[in-house]
C-alpha positions as CSV (number, residue, x, y, z in Angstrom):
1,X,161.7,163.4,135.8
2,X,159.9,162.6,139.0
3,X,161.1,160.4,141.7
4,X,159.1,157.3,142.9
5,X,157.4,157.7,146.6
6,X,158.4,155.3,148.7
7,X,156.1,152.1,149.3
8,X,154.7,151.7,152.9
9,X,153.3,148.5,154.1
10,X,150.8,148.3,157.3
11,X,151.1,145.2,158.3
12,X,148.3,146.0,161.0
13,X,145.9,146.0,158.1
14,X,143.7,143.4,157.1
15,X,145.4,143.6,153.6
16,X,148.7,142.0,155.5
17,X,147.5,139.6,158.0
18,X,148.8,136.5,156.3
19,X,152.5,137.7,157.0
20,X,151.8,137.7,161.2
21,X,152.9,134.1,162.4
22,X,150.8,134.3,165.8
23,X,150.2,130.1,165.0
24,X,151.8,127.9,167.7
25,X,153.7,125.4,166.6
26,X,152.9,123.0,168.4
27,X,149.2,122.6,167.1
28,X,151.0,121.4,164.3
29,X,151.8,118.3,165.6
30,X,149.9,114.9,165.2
31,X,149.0,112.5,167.7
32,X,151.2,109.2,166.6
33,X,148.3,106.8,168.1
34,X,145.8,108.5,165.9
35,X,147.3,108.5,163.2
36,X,148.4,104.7,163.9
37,X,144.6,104.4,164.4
38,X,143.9,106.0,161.1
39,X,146.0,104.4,159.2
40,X,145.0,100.9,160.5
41,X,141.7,101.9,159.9
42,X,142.4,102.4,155.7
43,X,144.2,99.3,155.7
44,X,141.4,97.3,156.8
45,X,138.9,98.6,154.6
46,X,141.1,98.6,151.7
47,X,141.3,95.2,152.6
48,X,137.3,94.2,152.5
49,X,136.9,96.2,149.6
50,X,139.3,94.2,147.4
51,X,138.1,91.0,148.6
52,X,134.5,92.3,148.1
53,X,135.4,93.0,144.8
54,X,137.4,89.7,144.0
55,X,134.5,87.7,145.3
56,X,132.2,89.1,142.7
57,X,134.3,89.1,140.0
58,X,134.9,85.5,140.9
59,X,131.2,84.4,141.2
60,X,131.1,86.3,137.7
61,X,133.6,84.0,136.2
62,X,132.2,80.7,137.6
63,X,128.7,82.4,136.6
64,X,129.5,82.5,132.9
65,X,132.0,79.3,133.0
66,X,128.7,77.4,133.6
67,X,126.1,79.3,131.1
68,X,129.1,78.7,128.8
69,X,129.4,74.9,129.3
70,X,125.6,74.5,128.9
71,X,125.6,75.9,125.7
């Protein structure tokens, strides 16, 4: 019966580099004026876009209201 050899890891390889935290942490953090900016920035076109869209489906409606009275 033979014995198992033991396992070494080289964590100076390129196989192991994902295990080295050299990231700072604070790169992590996020600018809370930019991301106010951002986020201001979604809202208002979120906001043209649905009133874009509720315009035309509006003129749609009135569109074939009227062909339908006609008729």
């Amino acid at each position: 019966m033979k014995i198992k050899g033991q396992t070494i890891y080289d964590l100076n390889s390129e196989q192991f580099k994902y295990l080295q935290k050299e990231d700072d942490k604070s790169s992590l953090r996020v600018d809370i004026n930019e991301l106010k900016k951002r986020l201001s920035q979604t809202k208002r076109s979120n906001f043209y876009t649905t009133s874009l869209v509720v315009v035309f489906f509006s003129a749609s409606l009135i569109a074939l209201s009227v062909i339908s009275i006609k008729f």
